[in-house]
C-alpha positions in Angstrom: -33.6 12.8 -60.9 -30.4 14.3 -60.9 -29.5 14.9 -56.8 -25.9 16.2 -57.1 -26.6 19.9 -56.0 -28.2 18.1 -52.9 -25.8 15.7 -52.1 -23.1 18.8 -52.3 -25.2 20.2 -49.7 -24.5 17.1 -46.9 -22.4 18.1 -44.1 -22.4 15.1 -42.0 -19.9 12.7 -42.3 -21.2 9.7 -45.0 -19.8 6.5 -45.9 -20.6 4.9 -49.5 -20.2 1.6 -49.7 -20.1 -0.4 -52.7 -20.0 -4.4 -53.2 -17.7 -5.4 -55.8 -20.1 -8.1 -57.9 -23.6 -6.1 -56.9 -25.2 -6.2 -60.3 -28.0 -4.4 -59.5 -26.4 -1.2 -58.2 -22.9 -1.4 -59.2 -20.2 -0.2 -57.1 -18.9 2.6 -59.5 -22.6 4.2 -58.7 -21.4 4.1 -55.0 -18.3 5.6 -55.4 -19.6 8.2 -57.9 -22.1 9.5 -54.5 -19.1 9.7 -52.8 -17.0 11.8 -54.7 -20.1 14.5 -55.0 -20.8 14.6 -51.0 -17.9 16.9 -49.4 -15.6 14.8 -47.1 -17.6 11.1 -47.4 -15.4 8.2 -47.4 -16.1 5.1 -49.9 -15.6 1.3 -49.3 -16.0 -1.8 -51.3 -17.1 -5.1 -50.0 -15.0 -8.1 -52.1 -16.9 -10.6 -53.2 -20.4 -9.6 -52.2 -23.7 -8.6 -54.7 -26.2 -7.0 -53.9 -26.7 -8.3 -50.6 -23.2 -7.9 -49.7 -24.6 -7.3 -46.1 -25.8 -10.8 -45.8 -23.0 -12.2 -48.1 -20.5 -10.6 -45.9 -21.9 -10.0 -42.8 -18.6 -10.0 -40.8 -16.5 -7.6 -43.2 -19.8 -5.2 -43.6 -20.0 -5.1 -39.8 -16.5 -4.4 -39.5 -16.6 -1.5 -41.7 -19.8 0.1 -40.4 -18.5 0.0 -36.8 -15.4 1.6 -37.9 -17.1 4.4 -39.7 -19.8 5.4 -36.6 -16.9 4.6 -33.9 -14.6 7.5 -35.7 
């Protein structure tokens, strides 16, 4: 399904984030939501796959408290 005419439509503030060696969903794929959704910010996790969040927990955490703190 194509969903960029939707994600055009968001009007909150989103953060994408991408982990670098996440073979599953690849980080490009991420970034590429970003660019459609007006304003959203994207960030890639270094040496993570696709469970960055559990690879990384500390830099995922970091970056997620960030983003809902600004």
């Amino acid at each position: 399904f194509d969903r960029t005419a939707a994600y055009r439509g968001i009007t909150v503030p989103c953060l994408a984030l991408g982990f670098a060696d996440d073979r599953m969903i690849p980080p490009y794929l991420a970034r590429e939501v970003a660019d459609i959704i007006p304003g959203a910010r994207y960030q890639e996790v270094p040496d993570a796959g696709h469970f960055g969040y559990l690879e990384q927990p500390e830099v995922v955490n970091k970056i997620l408290v960030e983003f809902f703190v600004a």
